[in-house]
C-alpha positions as CSV (number, residue, x, y, z in Angstrom):
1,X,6.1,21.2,13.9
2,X,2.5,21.4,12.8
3,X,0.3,19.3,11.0
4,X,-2.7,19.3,9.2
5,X,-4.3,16.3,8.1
6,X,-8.2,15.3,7.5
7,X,-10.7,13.1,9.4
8,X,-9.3,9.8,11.3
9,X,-5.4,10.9,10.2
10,X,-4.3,11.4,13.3
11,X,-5.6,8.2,15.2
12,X,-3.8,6.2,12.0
13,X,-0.6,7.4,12.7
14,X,-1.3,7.5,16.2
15,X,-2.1,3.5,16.3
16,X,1.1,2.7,13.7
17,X,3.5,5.2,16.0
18,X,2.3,2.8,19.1
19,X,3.2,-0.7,17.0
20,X,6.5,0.7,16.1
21,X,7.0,1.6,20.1
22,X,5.8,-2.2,21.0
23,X,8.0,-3.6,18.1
24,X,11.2,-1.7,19.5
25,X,10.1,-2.1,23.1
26,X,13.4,-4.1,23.2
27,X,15.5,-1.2,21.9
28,X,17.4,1.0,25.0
29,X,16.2,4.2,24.5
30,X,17.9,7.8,25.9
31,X,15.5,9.0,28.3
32,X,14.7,12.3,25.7
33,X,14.1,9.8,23.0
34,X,11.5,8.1,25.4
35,X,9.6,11.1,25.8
36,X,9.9,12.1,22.3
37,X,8.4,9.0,21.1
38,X,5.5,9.6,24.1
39,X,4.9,13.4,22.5
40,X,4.2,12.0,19.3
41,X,1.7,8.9,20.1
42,X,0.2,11.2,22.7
43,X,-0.5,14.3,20.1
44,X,-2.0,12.1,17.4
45,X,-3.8,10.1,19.9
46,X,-5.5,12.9,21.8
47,X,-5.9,14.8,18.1
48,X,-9.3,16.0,18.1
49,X,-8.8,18.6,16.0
50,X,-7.6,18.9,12.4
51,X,-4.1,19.9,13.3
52,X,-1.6,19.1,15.9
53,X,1.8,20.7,17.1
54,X,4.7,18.2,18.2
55,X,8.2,19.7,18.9
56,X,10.9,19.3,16.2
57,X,12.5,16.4,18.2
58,X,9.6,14.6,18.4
59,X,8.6,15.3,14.7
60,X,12.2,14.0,13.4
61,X,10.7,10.3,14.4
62,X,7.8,10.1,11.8
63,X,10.6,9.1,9.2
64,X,11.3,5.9,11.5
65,X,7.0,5.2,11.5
66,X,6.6,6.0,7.4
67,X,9.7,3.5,7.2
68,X,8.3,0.4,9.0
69,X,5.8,-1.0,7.3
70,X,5.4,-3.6,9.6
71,X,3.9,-1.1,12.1
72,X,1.2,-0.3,9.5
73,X,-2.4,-2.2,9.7
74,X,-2.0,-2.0,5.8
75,X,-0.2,-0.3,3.2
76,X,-3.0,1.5,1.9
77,X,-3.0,2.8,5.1
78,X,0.2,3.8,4.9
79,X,0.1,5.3,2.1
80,X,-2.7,7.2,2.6
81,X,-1.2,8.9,5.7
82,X,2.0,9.3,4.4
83,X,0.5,11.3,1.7
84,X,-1.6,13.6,4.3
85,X,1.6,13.9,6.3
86,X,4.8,13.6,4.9
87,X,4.9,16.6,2.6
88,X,4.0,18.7,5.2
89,X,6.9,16.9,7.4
90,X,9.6,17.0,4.3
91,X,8.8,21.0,4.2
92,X,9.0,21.8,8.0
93,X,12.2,20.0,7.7
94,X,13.8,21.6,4.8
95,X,12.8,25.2,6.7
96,X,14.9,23.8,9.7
97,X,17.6,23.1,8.0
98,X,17.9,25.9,5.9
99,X,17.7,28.5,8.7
């Protein structure tokens, strides 16, 4: 999955994806799921350009990030993002399952 987003997007959902990974540290985990949580911190992290590419398994876990609010430094934060991100997200998942 790709995603475009503009100036300081990335490190947002990058901090919020690792508060949702120290609120669940308690939660067992499948290895995959691990590493598909890692994948998508590490790719917003390291963004440092306007888009990034996570795999589809690794993209399916925004929804869980949008969804805890708790994770987010604000809600106009989240918001904000959200709005950069998640249409982008809600199209590259309708083309997946449609195919």
């Amino acid at each position: 999955m790709e995603f475009q987003f503009g100036p300081g997007v990335a490190h947002l959902f990058a901090d919020a994806t690792a508060a949702f990974m120290r609120g669940k540290a308690d939660t067992v985990w499948l290895n995959e799921q691990s590493e598909e949580w890692n994948e998508l911190w590490l790719t917003f992290r390291d963004a440092d350009t306007a888009s990034v590419t996570v795999s589809y398994e690794a993209g399916r876990l925004m929804f869980w990030v949008w969804g805890a609010r708790w994770a987010w430094r604000d809600e106009a934060t989240r918001r904000v993002v959200a709005a950069e991100l998640r249409p982008q997200w809600q199209e590259q998942m309708r083309q997946r399952v449609t195919r």
